[in-house]
C-alpha positions in Angstrom: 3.0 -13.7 48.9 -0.6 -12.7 47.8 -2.7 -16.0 47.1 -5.1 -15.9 44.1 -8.7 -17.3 43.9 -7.6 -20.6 42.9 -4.7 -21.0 45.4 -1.8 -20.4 43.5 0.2 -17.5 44.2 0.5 -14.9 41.0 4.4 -15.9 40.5 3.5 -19.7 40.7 0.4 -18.8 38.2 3.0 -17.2 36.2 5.3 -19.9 36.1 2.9 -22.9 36.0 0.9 -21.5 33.0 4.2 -20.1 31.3 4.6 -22.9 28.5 1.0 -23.1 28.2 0.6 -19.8 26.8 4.2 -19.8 25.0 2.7 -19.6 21.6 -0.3 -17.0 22.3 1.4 -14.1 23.9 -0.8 -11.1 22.3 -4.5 -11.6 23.8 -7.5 -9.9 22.7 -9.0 -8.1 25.8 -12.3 -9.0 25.4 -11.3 -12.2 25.9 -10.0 -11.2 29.6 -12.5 -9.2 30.2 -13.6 -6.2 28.6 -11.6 -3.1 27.0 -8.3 -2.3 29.5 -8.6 -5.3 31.6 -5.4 -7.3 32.3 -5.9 -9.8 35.2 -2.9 -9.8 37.9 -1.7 -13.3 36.9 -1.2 -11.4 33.3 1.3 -9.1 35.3 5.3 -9.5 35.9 6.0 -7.5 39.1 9.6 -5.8 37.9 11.6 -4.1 40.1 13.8 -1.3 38.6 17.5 -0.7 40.5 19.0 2.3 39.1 15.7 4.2 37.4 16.7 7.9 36.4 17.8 8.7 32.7 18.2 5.6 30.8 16.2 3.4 33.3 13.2 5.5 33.0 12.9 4.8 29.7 13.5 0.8 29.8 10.7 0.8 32.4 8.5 2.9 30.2 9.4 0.7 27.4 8.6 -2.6 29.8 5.2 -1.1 30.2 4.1 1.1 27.4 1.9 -0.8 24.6 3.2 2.2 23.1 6.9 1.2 22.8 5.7 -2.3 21.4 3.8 -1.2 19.1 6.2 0.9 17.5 8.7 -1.6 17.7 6.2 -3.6 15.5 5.9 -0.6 12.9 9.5 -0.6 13.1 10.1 -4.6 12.1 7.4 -4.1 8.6 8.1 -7.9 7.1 6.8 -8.7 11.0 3.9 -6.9 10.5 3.5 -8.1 7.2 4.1 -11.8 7.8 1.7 -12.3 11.0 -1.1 -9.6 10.5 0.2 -8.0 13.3 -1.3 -4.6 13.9 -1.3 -1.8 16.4 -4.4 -2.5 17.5 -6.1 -0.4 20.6 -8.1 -4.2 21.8 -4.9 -5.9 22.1 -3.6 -7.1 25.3 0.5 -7.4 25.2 2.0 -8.9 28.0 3.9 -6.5 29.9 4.9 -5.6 32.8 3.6 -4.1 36.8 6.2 -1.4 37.8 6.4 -2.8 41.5 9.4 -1.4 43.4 12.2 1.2 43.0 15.5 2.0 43.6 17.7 4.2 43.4 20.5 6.3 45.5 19.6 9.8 44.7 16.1 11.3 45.2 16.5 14.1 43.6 17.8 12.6 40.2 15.0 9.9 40.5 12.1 12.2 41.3 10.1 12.2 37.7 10.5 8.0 38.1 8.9 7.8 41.6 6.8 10.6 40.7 5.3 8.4 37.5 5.0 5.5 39.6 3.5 6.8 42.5 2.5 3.6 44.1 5.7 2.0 43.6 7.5 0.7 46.9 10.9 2.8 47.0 14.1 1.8 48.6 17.8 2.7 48.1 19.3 -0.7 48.8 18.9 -3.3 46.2 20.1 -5.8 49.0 17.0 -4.5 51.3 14.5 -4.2 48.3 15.1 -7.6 46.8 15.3 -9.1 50.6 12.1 -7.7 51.8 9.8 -7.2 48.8 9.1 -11.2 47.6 6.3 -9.7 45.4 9.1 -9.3 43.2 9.4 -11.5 39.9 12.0 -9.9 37.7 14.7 -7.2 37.9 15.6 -4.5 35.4 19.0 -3.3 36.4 20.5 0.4 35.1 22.9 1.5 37.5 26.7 2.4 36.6 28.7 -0.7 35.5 30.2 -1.1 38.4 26.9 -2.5 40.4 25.5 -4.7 37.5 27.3 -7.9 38.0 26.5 -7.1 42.0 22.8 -6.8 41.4 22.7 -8.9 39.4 24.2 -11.9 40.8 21.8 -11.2 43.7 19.2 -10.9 41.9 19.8 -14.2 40.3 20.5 -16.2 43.6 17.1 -15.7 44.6 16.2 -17.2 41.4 14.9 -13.8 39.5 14.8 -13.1 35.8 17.3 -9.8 35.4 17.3 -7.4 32.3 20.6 -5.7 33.2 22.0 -2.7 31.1 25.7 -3.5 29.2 27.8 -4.6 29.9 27.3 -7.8 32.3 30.0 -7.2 34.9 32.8 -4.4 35.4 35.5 -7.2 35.1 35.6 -10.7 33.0 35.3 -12.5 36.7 32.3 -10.8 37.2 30.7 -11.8 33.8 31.6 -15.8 34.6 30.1 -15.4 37.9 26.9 -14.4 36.2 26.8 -16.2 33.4 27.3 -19.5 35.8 23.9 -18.3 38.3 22.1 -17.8 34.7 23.0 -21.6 33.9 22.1 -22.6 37.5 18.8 -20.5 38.2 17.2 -21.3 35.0 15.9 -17.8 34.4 14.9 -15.5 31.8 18.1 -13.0 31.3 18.7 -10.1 28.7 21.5 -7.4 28.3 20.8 -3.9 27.3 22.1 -4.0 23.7 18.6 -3.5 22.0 19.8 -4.0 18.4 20.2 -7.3 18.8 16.1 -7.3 18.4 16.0 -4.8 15.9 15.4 -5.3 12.1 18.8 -4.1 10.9 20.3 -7.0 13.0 18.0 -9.9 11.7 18.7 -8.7 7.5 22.3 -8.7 8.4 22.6 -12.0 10.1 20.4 -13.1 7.2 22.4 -11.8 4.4 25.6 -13.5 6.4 24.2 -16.7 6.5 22.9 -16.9 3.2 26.4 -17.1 1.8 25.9 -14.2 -0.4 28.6 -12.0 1.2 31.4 -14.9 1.1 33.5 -15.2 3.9 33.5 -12.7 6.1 37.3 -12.1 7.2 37.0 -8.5 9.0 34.4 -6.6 10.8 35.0 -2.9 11.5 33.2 -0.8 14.4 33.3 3.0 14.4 32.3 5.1 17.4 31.9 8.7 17.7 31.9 7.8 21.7 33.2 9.3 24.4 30.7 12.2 25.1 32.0 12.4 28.8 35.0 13.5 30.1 38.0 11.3 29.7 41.8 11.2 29.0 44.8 11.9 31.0 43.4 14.1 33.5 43.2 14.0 37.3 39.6 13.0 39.6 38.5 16.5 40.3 39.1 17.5 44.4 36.1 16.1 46.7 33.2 18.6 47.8 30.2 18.1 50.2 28.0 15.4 48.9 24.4 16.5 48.1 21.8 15.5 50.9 19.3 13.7 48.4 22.5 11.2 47.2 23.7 8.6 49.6 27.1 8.2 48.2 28.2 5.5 50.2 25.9 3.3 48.4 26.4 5.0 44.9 30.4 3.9 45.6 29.0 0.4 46.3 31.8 -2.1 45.9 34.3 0.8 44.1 37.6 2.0 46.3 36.1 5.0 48.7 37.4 8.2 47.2 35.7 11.5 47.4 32.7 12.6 45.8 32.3 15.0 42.5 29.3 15.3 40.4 31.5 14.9 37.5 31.8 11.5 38.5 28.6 10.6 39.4 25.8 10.0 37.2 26.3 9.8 33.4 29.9 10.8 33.4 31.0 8.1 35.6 31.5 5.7 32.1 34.4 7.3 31.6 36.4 6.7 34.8 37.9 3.3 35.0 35.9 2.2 39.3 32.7 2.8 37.6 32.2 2.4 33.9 34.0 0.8 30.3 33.9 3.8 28.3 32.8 3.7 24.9 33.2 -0.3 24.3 31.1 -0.7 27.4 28.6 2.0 26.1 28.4 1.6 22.7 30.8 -1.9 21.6 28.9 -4.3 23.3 25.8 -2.7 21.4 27.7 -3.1 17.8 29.7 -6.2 17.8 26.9 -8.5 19.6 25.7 -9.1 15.9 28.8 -10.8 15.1 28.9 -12.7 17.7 25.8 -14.1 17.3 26.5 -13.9 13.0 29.8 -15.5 12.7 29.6 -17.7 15.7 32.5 -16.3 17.6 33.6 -18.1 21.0 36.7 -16.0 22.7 39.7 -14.5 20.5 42.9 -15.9 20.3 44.8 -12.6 20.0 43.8 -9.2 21.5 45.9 -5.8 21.3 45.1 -1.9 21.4 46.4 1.5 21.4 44.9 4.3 22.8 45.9 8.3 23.4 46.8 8.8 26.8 44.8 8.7 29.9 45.1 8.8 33.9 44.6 5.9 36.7 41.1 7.7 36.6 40.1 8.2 33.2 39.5 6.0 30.4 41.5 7.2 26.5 40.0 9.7 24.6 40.5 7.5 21.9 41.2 3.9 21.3 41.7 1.3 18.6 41.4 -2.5 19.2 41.5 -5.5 17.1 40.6 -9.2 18.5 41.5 -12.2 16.1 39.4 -15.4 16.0 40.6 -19.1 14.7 38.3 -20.6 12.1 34.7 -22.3 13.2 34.0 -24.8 10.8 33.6 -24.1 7.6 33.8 -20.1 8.8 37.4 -18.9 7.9 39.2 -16.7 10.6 38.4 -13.5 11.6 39.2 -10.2 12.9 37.2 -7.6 14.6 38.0 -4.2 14.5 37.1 -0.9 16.8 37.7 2.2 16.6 36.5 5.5 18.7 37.1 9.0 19.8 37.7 10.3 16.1 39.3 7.3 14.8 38.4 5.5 11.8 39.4 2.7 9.7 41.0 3.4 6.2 38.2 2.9 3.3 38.6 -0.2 1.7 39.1 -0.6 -2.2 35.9 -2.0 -2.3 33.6 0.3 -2.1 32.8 2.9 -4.3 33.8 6.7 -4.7 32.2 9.1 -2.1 30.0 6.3 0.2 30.0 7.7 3.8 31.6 4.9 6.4 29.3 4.0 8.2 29.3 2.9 12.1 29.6 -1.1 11.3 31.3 -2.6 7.6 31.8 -6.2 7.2 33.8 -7.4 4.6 33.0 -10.0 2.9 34.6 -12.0 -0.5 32.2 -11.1 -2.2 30.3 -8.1 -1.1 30.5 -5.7 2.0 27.6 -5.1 4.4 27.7 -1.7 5.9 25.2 -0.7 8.9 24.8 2.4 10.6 24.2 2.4 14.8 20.3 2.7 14.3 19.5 -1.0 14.1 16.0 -0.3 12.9 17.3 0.5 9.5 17.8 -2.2 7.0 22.2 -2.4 6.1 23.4 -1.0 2.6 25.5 -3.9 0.7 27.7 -3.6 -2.2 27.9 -4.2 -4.9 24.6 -3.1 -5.3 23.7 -6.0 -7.4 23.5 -8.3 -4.5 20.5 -6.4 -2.9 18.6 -7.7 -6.7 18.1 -11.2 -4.7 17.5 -10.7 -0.9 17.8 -14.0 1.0 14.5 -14.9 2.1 13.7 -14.1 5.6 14.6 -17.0 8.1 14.7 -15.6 11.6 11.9 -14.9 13.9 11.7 -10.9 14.6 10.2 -10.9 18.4 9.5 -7.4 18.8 11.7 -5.1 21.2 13.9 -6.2 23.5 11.5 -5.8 26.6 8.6 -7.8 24.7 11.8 -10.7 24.5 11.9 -10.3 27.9 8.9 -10.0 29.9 7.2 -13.0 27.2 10.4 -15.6 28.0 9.4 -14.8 31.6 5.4 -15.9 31.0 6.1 -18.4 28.8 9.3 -20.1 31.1 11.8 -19.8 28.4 14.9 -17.9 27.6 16.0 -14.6 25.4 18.5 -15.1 22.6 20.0 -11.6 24.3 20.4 -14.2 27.4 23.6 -13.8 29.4 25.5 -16.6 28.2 25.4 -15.1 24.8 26.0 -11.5 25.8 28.0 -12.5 28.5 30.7 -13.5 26.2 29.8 -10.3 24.0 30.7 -8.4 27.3 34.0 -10.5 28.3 35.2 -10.0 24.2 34.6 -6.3 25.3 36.6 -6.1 28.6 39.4 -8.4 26.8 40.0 -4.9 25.0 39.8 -2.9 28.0 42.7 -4.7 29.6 44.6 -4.7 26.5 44.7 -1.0 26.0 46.2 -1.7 30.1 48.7 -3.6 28.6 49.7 -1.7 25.3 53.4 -0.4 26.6 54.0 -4.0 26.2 54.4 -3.7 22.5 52.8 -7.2 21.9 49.4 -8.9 21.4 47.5 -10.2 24.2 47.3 -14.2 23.8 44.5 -15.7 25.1 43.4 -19.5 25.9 39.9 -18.9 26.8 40.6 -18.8 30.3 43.9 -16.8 31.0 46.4 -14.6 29.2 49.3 -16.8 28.7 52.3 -14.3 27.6 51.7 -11.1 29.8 50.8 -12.4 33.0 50.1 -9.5 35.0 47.0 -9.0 33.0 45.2 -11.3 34.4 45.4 -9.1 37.5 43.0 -6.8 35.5 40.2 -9.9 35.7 39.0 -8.5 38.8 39.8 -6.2 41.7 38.9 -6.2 45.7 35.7 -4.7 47.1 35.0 -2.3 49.5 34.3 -4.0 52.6 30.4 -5.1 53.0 30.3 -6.1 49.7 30.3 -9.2 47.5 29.5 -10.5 44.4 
């Protein structure tokens, strides 16, 4: 590890200075030095594992003054509350793109090509072994690798940001929620909304009292986009020479390779990804979570149209029920995808379009559509006369979250023991659409479910050989 000037090493600098600088994270440059200077110890090294598609534009996000600034524009009573500007002699704190990796060279061409000088590998074990440069890890790969990756990552005491959800299986998501607790790290999931605007009024509105009890929350996907449903895995052909497929299979049973499988349409087969909850569920419900302070439901169950030992439904419905907490009566969440929708309640009026989130409330509904930037419509209207004053901090974007918890040696409120629990309320669905032939709700005791117990076989399966979590 390189030594700076005045013998600390930039990752010690980092983490020495981190509280020091918790509460001045935006630095004029002329300060550091002059227009576009940003000294090394100002630098988190990230690695990205997984970088084509959606990891490209995490990193870009991670790096692009760009992204934060219109995260900024985005969140206006931020703007408007701290002066804060998209100013051109502004130093944000973000991040060094420092290594790379990634299975298929072809697919992750336009990522090494925009990062020329970035150290490339294929191995996340070999990268994160050899390259101790390395302070944080942004993970993208298919599900079935994040809780891998992840768990390595954090062993060697890194701060991951690692795409939704945490782990393939609930075991995985315990392992990493324990190395979070243990490594004392800054940790984020994917699900960007929880940082967005929309998020922050509706949490507000919630805990202003104004909407009563909340009783039910309903989620509405238009999810899958990517094959699914009762239908076989497609017959084997040559893999391409630019994909080493052995790795791509990672810890997943060894079955022959399709590029149907591969790449983005691998959410939809059960070895690799969670379908739409994993894509788009752990994005929606994390707000309620976080809202309504919800631990693990007592009472899971689900129905889906049919699908194979390969595919995921092509449309589900699933409903987890929580006890009360506190003075918050019980509550149930609701999900719905693949053309399915909820009926529409009495309580709204004639001709309103449902909308991707409702909650319902005694006294009013919240409705919220998937693009968390946008403030939620309420009803009855008259509630909107008298908005709740603003009481939660807006951060800026979820990699700003991120790479300033990292400088500043705190933590994310995306961190993984919150959305690790978001993620295990997710996979709890998954196992009961498994287990719908058995005509009865899922009980669960936090730990185990107690009347069907074959599905807690579904809490993890066995890896390939060479691999561990």
């Amino acid at each position: 590890m390189k030594k700076m000037n005045n013998g600390f090493s930039r990752r010690e600098f980092i983490a020495t200075t981190g509280t020091a600088v918790a509460a001045f994270t935006i630095v004029p440059r002329k300060v550091l030095g002059g227009s576009g200077y940003q000294p090394p110890s100002d630098m988190v090294n990230v690695a990205g594992i997984g970088i084509a598609n959606h990891g490209f534009e995490n990193l870009r996000g991670m790096q692009s003054p760009t992204g934060v600034y219109e995260s900024q524009q985005r969140q206006g009573a931020f703007i408007a509350r701290t002066n804060a500007s998209p100013n051109p002699d502004v130093n944000i704190n973000l991040a060094n793109i420092y290594a790379l990796c990634d299975v298929d060279d072809e697919y992750a061409a336009p990522v090494y090509n925009a990062y020329p000088k970035a150290k490339r590998y294929k191995d996340y074990r070999e990268m994160l072994d050899k390259e101790r440069e390395i302070d944080a890890v942004y993970i993208a790969t298919p599900d079935h690798h994040h809780a891998l990756a992840t768990a390595y990552a954090l062993r060697m005491k890194k701060p991951v940001h690692c795409e939704k959800p945490l782990g393939l299986t609930i075991h995985e998501t315990r392992v990493c929620r324990q190395l979070a607790r243990e490594a004392k790290v800054a940790t984020t999931l994917g699900n960007q909304g929880h940082f967005d605007l929309g998020t922050y009024h509706t949490l507000e509105w919630i805990q202003s009292g104004v909407m009563g009890d909340i009783t039910d929350v309903y989620y509405v996907s238009n999810a899958p986009s990517w094959p699914c449903g009762n239908i076989p895995r497609p017959s084997g052909v040559a893999v391409p020479s630019t994909l080493d497929y052995n790795l791509w299979l990672g810890p997943a049973a060894d079955k022959p390779y399709h590029p149907d499988t591969t790449h983005f349409n691998w959410r939809g087969l059960w070895d690799y990804g969670t379908g739409a909850m994993g894509d788009f569920g752990i994005h929606l419900m994390d707000n309620a979570v976080r809202a309504l302070k919800l631990g693990t439901p007592y009472r899971i169950q689900a129905s889906s149209s049919r699908y194979s030992t390969e595919f995921h439904p092509q449309a589900e419905k699933m409903r987890w029920d929580f006890a009360a907490r506190g003075s918050m009566p019980p509550v149930s969440l609701h999900w719905f995808d693949g053309g399915l929708k909820p009926d529409i309640p009495p309580q709204l009026p004639p001709n309103v379009n449902f909308q991707e989130m409702m909650w319902m409330g005694s006294t009013g509904v919240i409705m919220m559509g998937a693009r968390f930037s946008q403030p939620p419509t309420l009803f009855p209207e008259e509630v909107m006369k008298n908005p709740p004053p603003e009481t939660i901090e807006r951060p800026g974007n979820i990699h700003e979250a991120w790479i300033n918890a990292i400088k500043t040696g705190t933590d994310t409120t995306n961190n993984f023991e919150h959305s690790g629990l978001v993620s295990e309320i997710a996979l709890l669905g998954l196992i009961a659409v498994k287990m719908q032939s058995k005509n009865t709700p899922m009980l669960y005791d936090g730990e185990t479910i107690t009347n069907i117990p074959e599905a807690n076989d579904l809490f993890h399966y066995e890896y390939r050989k060479g691999w561990t979590l």
